[in-house]
C-alpha positions in Angstrom: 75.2 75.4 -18.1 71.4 74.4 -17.8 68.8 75.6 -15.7 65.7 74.3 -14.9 62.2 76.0 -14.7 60.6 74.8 -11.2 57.1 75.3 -12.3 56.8 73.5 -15.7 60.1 72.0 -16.0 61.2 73.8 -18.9 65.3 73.2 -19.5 67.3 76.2 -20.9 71.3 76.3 -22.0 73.1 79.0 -21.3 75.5 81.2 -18.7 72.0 82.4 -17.3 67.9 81.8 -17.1 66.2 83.3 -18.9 64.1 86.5 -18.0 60.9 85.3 -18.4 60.1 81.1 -19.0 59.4 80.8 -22.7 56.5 78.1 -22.0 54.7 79.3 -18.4 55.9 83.1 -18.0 57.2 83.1 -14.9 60.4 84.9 -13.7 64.2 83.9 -14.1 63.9 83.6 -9.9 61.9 80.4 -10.8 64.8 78.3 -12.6 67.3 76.3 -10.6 70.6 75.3 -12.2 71.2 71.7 -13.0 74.3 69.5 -12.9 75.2 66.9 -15.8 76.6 65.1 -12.7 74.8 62.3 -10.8 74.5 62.6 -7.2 76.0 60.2 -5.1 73.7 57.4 -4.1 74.2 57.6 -0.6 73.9 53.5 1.2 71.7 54.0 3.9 73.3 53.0 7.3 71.8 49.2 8.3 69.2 50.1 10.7 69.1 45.8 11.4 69.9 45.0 15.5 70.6 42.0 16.8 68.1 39.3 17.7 68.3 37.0 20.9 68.7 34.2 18.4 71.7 36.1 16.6 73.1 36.3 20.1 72.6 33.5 21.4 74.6 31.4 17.9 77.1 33.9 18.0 77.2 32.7 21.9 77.2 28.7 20.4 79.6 29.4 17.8 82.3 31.2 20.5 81.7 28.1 22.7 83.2 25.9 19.7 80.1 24.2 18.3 80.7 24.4 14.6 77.8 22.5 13.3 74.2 22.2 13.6 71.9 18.8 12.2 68.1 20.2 12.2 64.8 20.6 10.4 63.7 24.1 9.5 60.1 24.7 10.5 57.5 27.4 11.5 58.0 27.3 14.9 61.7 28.0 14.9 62.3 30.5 11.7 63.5 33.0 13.8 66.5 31.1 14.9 67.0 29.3 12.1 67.1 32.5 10.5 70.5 33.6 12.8 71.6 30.3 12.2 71.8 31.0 8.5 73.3 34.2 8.5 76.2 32.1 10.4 76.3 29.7 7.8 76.4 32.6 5.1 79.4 34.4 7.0 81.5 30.8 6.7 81.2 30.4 11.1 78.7 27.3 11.3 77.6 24.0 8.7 74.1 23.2 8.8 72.7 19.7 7.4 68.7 19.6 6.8 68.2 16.3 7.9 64.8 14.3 6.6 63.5 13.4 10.1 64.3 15.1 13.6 65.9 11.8 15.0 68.6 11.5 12.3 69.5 15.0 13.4 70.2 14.0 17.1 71.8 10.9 16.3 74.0 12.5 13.8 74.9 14.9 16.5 75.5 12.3 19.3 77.8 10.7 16.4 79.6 13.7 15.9 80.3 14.0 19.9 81.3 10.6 20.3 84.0 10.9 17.7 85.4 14.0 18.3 84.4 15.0 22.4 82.6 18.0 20.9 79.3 18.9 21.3 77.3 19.7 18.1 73.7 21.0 17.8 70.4 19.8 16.8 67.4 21.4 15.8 63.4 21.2 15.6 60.3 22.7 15.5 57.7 22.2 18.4 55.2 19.1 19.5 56.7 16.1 17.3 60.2 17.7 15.8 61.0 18.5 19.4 59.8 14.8 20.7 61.4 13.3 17.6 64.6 14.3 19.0 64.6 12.5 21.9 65.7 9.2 21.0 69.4 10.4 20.0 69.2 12.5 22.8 68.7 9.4 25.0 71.9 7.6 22.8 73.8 10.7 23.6 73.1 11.0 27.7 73.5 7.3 28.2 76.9 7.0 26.5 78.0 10.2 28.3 78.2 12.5 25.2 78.2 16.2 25.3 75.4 17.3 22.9 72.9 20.5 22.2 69.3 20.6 21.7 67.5 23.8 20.1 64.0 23.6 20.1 61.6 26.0 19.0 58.0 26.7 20.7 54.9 28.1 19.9 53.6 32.3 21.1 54.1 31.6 24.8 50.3 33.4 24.6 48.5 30.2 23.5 50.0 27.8 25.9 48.1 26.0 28.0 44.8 25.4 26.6 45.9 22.5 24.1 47.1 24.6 21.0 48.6 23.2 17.8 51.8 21.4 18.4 51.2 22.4 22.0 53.7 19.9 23.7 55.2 20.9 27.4 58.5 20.6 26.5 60.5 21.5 30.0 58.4 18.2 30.9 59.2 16.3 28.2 63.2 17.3 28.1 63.6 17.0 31.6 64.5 12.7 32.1 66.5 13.5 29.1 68.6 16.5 29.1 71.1 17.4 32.4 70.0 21.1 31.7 66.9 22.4 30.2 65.6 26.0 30.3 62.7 28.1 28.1 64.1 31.7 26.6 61.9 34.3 27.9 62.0 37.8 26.9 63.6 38.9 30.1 66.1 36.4 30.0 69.8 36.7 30.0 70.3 35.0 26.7 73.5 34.9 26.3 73.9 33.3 29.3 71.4 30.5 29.3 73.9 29.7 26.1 76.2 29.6 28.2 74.8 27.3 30.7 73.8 24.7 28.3 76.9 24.2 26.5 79.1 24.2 29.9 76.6 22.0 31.2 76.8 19.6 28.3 80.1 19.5 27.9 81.3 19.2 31.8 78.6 16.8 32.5 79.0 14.8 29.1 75.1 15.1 28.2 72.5 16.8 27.4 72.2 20.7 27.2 68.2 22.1 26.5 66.8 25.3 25.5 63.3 25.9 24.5 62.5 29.2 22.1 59.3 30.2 22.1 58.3 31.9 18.6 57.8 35.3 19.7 61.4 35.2 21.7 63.2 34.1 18.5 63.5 37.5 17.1 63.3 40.4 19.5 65.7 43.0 19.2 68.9 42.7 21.9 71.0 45.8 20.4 72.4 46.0 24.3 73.8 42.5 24.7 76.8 41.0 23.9 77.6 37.4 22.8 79.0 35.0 25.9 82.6 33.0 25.4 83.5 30.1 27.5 87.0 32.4 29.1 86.6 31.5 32.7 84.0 28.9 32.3 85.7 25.5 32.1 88.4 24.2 34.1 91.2 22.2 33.0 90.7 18.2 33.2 94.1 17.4 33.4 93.3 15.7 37.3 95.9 13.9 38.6 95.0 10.9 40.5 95.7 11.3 44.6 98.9 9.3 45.9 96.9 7.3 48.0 95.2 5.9 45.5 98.6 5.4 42.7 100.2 3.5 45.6 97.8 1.2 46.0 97.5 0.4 42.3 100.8 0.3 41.9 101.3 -2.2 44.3 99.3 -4.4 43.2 100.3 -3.9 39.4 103.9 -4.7 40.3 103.3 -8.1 42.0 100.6 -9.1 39.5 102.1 -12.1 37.4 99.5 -11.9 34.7 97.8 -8.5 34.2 95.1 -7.7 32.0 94.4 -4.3 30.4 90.7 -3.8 29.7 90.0 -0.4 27.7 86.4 1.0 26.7 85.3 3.8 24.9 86.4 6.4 28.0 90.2 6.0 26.9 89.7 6.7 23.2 91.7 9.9 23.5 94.5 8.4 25.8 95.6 5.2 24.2 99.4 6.2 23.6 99.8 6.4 27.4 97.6 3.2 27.8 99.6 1.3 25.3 102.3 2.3 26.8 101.8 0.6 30.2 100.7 -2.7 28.8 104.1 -2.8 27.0 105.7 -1.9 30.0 103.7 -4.6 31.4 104.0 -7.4 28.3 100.0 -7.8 29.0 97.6 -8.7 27.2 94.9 -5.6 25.8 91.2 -6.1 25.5 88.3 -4.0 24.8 84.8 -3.4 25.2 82.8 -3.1 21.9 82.2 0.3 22.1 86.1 0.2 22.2 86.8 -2.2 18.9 89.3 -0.3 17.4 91.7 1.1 19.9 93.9 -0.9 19.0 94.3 -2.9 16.4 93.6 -6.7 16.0 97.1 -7.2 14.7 99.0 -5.4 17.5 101.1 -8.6 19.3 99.0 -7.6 22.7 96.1 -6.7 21.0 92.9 -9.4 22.1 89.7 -8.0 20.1 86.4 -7.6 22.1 85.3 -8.8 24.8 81.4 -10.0 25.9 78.8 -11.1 23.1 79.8 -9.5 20.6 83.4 -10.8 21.3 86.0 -13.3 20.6 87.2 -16.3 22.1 90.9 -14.4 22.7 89.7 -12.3 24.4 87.5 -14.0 27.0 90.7 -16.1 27.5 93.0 -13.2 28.8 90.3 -11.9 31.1 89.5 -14.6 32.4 93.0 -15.8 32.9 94.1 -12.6 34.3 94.9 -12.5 38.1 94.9 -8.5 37.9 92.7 -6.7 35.8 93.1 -2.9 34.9 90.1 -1.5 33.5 90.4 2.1 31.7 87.0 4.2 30.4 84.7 1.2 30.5 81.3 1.5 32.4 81.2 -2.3 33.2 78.3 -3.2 31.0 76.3 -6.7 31.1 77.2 -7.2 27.4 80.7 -6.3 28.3 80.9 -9.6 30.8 84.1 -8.0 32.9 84.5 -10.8 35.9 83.8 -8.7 38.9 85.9 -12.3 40.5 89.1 -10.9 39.4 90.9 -8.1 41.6 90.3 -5.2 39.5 92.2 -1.8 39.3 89.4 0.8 37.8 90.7 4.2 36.2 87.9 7.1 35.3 87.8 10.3 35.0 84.3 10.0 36.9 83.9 9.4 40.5 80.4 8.2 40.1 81.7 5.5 37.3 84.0 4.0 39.7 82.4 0.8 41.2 79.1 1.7 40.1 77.7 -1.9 39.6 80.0 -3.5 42.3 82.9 -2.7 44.4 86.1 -2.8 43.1 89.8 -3.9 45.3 91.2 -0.2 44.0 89.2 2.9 42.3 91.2 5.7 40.7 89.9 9.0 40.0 91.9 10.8 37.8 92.2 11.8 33.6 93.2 8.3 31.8 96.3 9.4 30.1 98.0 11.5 33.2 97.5 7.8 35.3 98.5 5.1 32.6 101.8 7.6 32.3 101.9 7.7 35.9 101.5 3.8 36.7 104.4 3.6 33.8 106.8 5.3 35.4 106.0 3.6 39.0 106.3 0.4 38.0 109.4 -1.3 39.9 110.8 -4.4 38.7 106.8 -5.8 37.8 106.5 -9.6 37.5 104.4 -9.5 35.1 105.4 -12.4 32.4 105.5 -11.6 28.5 102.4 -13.3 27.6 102.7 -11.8 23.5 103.4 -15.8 22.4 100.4 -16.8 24.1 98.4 -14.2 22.5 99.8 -15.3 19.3 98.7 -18.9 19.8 95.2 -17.7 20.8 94.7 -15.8 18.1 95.9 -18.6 15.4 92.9 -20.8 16.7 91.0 -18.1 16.4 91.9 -17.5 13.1 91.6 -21.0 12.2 87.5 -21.1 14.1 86.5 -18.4 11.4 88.0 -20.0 8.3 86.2 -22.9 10.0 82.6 -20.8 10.2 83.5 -18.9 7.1 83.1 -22.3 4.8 79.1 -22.9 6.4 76.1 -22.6 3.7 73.3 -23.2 3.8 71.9 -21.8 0.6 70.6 -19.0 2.0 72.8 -15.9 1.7 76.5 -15.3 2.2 78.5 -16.3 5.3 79.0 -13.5 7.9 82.6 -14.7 8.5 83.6 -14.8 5.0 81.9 -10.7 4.4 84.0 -9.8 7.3 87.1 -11.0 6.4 87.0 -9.2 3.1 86.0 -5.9 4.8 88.7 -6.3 7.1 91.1 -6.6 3.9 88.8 -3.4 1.7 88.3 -1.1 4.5 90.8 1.8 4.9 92.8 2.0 7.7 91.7 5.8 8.1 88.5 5.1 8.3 85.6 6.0 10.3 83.6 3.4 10.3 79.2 3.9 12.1 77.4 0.3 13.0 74.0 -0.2 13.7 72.4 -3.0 15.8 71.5 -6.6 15.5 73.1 -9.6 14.1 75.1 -7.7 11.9 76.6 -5.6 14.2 77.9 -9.1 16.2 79.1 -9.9 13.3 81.2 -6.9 12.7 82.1 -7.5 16.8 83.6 -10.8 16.1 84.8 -11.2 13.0 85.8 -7.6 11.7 90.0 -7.2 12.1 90.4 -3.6 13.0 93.5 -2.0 11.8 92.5 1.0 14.5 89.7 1.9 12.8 87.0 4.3 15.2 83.6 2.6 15.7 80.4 4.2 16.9 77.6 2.8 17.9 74.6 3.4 20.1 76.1 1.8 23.3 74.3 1.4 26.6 70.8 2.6 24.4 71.5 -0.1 21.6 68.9 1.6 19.2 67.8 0.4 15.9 68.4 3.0 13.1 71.5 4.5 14.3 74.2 3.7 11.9 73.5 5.7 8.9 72.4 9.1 10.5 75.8 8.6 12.8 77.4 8.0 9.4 76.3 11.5 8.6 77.7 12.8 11.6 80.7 11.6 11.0 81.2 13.0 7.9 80.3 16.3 9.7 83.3 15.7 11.7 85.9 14.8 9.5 84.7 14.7 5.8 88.7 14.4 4.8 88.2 10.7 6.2 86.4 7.6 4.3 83.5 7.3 6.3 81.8 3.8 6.4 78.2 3.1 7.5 77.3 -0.7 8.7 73.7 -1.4 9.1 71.0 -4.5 8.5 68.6 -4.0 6.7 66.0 -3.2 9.5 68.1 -0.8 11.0 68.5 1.4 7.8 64.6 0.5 7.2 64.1 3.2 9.7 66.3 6.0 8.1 66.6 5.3 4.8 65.3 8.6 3.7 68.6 10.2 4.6 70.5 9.0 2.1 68.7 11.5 0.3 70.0 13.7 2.7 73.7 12.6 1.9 73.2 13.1 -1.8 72.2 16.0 -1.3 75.2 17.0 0.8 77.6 14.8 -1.3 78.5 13.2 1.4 81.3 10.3 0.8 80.1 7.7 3.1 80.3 4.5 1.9 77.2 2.1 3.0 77.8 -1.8 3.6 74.5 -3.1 4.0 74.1 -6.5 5.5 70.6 -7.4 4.3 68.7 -10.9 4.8 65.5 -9.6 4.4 64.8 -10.4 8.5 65.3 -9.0 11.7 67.7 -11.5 11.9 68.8 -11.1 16.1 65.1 -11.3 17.1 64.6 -14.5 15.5 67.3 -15.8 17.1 66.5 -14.7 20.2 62.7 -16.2 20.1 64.0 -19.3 19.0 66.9 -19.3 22.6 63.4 -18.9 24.5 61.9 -22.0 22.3 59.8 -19.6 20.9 57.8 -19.4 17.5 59.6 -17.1 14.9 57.1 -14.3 14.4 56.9 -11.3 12.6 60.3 -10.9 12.1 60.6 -11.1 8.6 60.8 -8.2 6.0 59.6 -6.8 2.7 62.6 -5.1 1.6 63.4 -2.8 -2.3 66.0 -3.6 -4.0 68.3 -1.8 -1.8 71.4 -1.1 -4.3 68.3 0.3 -7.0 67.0 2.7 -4.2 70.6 4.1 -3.8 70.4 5.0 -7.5 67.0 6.4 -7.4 67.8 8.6 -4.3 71.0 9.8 -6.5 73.4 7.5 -5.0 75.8 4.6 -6.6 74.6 0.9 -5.8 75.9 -2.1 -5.4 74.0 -5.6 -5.1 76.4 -8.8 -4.1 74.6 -12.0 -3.8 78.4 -14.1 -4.4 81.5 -13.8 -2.0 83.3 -12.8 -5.5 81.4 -9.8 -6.3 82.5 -8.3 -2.6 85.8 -7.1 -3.1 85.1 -5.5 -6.7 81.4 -3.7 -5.3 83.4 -2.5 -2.0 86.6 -0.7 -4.1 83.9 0.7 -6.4 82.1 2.4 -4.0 85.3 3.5 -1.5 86.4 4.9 -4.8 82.8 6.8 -5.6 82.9 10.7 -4.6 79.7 10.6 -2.9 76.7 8.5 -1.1 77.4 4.8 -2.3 75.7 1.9 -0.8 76.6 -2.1 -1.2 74.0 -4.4 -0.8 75.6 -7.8 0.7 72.5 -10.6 0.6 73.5 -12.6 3.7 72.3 -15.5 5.6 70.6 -14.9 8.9 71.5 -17.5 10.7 75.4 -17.7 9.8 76.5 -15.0 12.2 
């Protein structure tokens, strides 16, 4: 055994201390036995509480938002802080995005492809304001999405402090609900709020975190769940209403079917009627893809970014039935025709002009119920007539597709290979512009989704939605569409999908203009000004940023550059030089 002397140290073996300390002299009551075993190193307990940020993405996360597109900045640390710790405990993604308006696009992407709201974040003054353009995409296409923005101290506003920005001002056109977390708030119910405000209304939920806020201690309060919070959507139409439409839809001879965006969750049951019906199917553009091109009652697009087919069957129609479309000008649905209109949303129904018979009531419950009402309809098979349509049709764009003028490639001749290369389990993002039309008219979807900034039309969307897209289902090839201008103004984040490793496949139609404006000044006899563009070498920038690239200047090199990059695990980008006035 050892003992220890407690006044100079001193060890001694033996079954006892000694009498007196061989070095200091004092007695054996001043040695303490020792052990040859280490103590136990006892863990302290975590002392750490809860933050209102940590309850308020705990609250996010039980309310089914899974992923969050954001900057990281010093105005929002706290919560990005519980957002991490999320991340770290496998609950929530998080994608840094370059610049605050790739983040909400990305996240009105993700929405419009799933019906689920994701998040997006920013720091005060110009993150927060940089958001507001996808938030604006989002709202006006009726998407449920969630803004985080952080604040400065609550003690310096007013007077005109860095980043000092009102923010409930600036939110408030832009968001359905927008509220600042206070100290004394109820946080885990302002969580609450937003998200069942978002996703009931189909728009935007706000809240506003001043700095200080983000990390004080909430040991006492627990996270909220959305038990009790939503009702079910399931509504079925009222009778009065299904016998009216009914009516009509069994005398009508030569019924239309016109479905937008709104039905892109109910198309078995829509289907379903127009085979019951032997009518014809059309969509909006923001519907392209809900069915497919090659389905024998399937008419393409209708409106300017549509096809002769399909303008035929509407206008043909002496009954139209219009399903999740919001009537838009580009859409062109003749308000001439009687017109059966079927929306969830009571305020949708005959907003631009009356219609003969509005239908509230969920899209699939009413298609399935105007199936099994149907009594003898005399409705004629018109699937020959769409067949014949669609052979001139197809016979107009090998027509266009043999144009050129030296100047690029043919937009009829790209699309029809990209209808052929493009997976049928794709996902595929469009921007705006001339190459979008393109994609409109000529593209043959095999029931591909599309998104695309709808009633906004904004510049710049197609690759950030690309990115959220891949957010949303990374299991699926995910193709971006874009000019050249449009990707001009995110072309940073293909950094960000690099970094990510993000398989999304770029098709870039670039002709070195902003090719739709031109166009359009020279409809109002105008001069062509400032429209062109200094452009890089687009496929050499992919590589630079980390990317594969692909330049095509010959309808040849298309197929082989597109099935390289599909093929490519990661960020690829093919550059297609096209002609801007062969759209």
């Amino acid at each position: 055994m050892k003992w220890k002397c407690n006044v100079c140290g001193y060890e001694h073996d033996g079954p006892e201390p000694p009498e007196t300390c061989p070095v200091c002299g004092v007695p054996a009551s001043e040695f303490s036995p020792m052990t040859s075993e280490t103590p136990e190193e006892t863990v302290p307990e975590s002392t750490e509480q809860p933050t209102v940020s940590d309850v308020m993405v705990e609250t996010m996360i039980n309310w089914g938002v899974t992923t969050v597109f954001g900057m990281v900045g010093h105005s929002n640390l706290g919560l990005a802080d519980a957002i991490r710790k999320q991340c770290e405990a496998g609950k929530l993604k998080y994608i840094g995005i370059r610049h605050e308006g790739a983040a909400s696009f990305a996240a009105s992407a993700f929405g419009k492809l799933t019906g689920k709201p994701a998040a997006c974040l920013s720091i005060a003054g110009p993150g927060a304001t940089n958001l507001l353009t996808g938030l604006w995409d989002a709202r006006m296409d009726r998407i449920p999405i969630l803004a985080l923005t952080g604040q400065i101290d609550t003690q310096v506003l007013g007077p005109g402090a860095f980043q000092e920005v009102d923010l409930a001002s600036a939110f408030s056109s832009v968001a359905c609900w927008s509220q600042t977390v206070l100290d004394t708030s109820h946080h885990a119910e302002l969580m609450n709020l937003a998200l069942k405000n978002a996703i009931l209304q189909r728009d935007v939920g706000h809240l506003i975190y001043p700095n200080e806020v983000q990390t004080l201690p909430a040991p006492d309060q627990e996270a909220g769940t959305p038990e009790g919070r939503l009702p079910a959507l399931d509504i079925t139409p009222p009778e009065s209403a299904l016998s009216q439409a009914l009516e009509r839809l069994n005398q009508a001879k030569r019924p239309a079917i016109i479905v937008g965006h709104g039905a892109r969750f109910q198309m078995d049951a829509v289907k379903r009627l127009a085979n019951e019906l032997n009518c014809p199917v059309i969509t909006t553009f923001k519907g392209k893809g809900l069915i497919r091109d090659d389905d024998p009652l399937g008419c393409g697009v209708l409106g300017r970014s549509g096809t002769l087919v399909s303008a035929h069957f509407m206008n043909s129609a002496d009954l139209l039935v219009v399903f999740g479309a919001s009537f838009s000008q580009h859409t062109g649905i003749n308000k001439d025709i009687p017109t059966i209109q079927v929306d969830l949303d009571p305020i949708t129904l005959g907003k631009f002009h009356s219609v003969d018979v509005p239908v509230v009531g969920e899209i699939g419950i009413t298609a399935n119920l105007l199936s099994k009402g149907l009594e003898n309809p005399k409705s004629i098979d018109r699937r020959e007539e769409i067949a014949a349509k669609k052979a001139e049709w197809k016979a107009e764009k090998e027509n266009r597709a043999t144009k050129d003028n030296g100047k690029g490639l043919n937009a009829s001749s790209v699309f029809a290979q990209l209808s052929e290369l493009i997976p049928d389990n794709a996902v595929i993002a469009v921007d705006v512009g001339n190459n979008t039309y393109s994609f409109g008219r000529y593209f043959e979807s095999k029931g591909q989704p599309v998104l695309m900034s709808g009633y906004l039309g904004s510049i710049g969307f197609g690759y950030p939605a690309a990115m959220g897209a891949w957010a949303a289902a990374p299991e699926r090839p995910i193709v971006a569409l874009t000019g050249d201008g449009g990707f001009g103004q995110y072309m940073g984040e293909l950094c960000t999908a690099v970094k990510y490793n993000m398989n999304i496949t770029h098709i870039l139609i670039n002709n070195n203009e902003l090719g739709k404006i031109s166009t359009e000044q020279r409809m109002a006899e105008m001069e062509v000004w400032e429209t062109g563009l200094h452009n890089p070498n687009f496929a050499e920038y992919a590589e630079i940023c980390g990317a594969k690239g692909f330049r095509v200047e010959k309808p040849e090199e298309i197929a082989e550059a597109v099935k390289a990059a599909l093929a490519h695990e990661g960020a690829a980008l093919v550059e297609i030089m096209c002609d801007p006035e062969l759209v």
